[in-house]
C-alpha positions in Angstrom: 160.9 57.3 108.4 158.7 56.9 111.8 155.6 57.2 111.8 153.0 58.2 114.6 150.0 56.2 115.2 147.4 58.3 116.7 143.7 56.6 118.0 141.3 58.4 119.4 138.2 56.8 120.7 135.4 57.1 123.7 135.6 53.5 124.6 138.2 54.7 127.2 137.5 51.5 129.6 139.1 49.4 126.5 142.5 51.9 127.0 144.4 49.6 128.7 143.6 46.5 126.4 144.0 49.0 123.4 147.9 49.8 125.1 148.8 46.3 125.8 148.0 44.9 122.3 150.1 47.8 120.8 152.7 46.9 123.0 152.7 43.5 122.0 152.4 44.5 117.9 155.6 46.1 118.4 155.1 49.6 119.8 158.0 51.0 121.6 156.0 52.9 123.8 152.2 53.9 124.3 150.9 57.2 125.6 147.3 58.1 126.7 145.9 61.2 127.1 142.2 62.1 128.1 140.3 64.6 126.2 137.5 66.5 125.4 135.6 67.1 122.5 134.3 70.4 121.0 130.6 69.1 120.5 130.4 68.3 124.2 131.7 71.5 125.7 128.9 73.5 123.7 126.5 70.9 125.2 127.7 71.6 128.4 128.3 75.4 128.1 124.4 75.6 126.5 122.8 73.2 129.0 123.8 75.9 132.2 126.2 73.3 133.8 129.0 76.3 134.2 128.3 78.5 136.3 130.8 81.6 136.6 133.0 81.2 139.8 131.7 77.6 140.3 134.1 75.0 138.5 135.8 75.1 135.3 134.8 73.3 132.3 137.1 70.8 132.1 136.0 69.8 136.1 132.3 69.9 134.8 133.4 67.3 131.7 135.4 65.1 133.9 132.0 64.7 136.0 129.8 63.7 132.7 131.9 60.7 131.9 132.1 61.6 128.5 135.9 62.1 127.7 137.8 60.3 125.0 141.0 58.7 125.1 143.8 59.6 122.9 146.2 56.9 122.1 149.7 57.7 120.7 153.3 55.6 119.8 155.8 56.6 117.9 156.8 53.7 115.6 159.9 52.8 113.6 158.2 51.2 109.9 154.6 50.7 108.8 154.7 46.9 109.1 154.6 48.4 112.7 151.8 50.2 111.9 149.9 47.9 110.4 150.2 45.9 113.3 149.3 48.7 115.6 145.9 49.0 113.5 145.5 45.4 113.3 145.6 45.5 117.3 143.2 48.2 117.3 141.1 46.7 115.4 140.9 43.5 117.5 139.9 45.5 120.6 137.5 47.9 119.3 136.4 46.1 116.2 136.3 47.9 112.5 136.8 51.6 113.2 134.5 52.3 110.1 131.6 50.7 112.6 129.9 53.5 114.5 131.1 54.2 118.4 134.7 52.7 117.6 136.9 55.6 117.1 139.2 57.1 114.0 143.1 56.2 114.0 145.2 58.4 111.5 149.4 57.9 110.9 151.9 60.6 110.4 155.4 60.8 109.1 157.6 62.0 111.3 160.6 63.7 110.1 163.0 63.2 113.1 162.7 61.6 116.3 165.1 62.1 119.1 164.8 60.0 122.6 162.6 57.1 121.2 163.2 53.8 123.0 161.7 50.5 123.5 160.6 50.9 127.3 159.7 46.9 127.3 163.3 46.3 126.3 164.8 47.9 129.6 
């Protein structure tokens, strides 16, 4: 069954290390998506930052600097996985170290598309 790896973390300037060494431990494919957590839009939506008619809150975050990254790959086995966290690890150090980030895995039931994009 595949799995996917999710890692979410605020070190977003390691991103592209954090990709590259999950490519290399055998992921088929990375994604990264920038986000937003709940703790800092109440910060900002307290502090008076958002104004009505100005921007929008996600303009207003992007401004802070304070996103997080969310990294994601679809994997076939959890030797893969393994690896993947192993990789992780390497970049960001033990994730049970404070300002590292939390990784979780989840089955997946079906997959249709999946390829290795290093592979051609």
């Amino acid at each position: 069954m595949s799995k996917l790896v999710i890692l979410i973390t605020s070190r977003i300037e390691e991103g592209h290390q954090i990709g590259e060494a999950w490519q290399k431990a055998g992921a088929p494919g990375v994604t990264f998506i920038e986000s937003y957590g709940l703790r800092r839009m109440q910060e900002v939506s307290k502090s008076g930052e958002l104004l009505p008619g100005m921007m929008s809150m996600f303009e207003i975050l992007r401004q802070q600097e304070e996103t997080s990254l969310i990294v994601l790959s679809v994997v076939d086995n959890d030797d893969t996985v393994n690896q993947l966290l192993d990789a992780t690890k390497e970049v960001l150090g033990d994730l049970l170290s404070p300002h590292t980030g939390i990784a979780f895995v989840i089955d997946v039931e079906r997959t249709i598309g999946v390829r290795d994009h290093g592979k051609g």
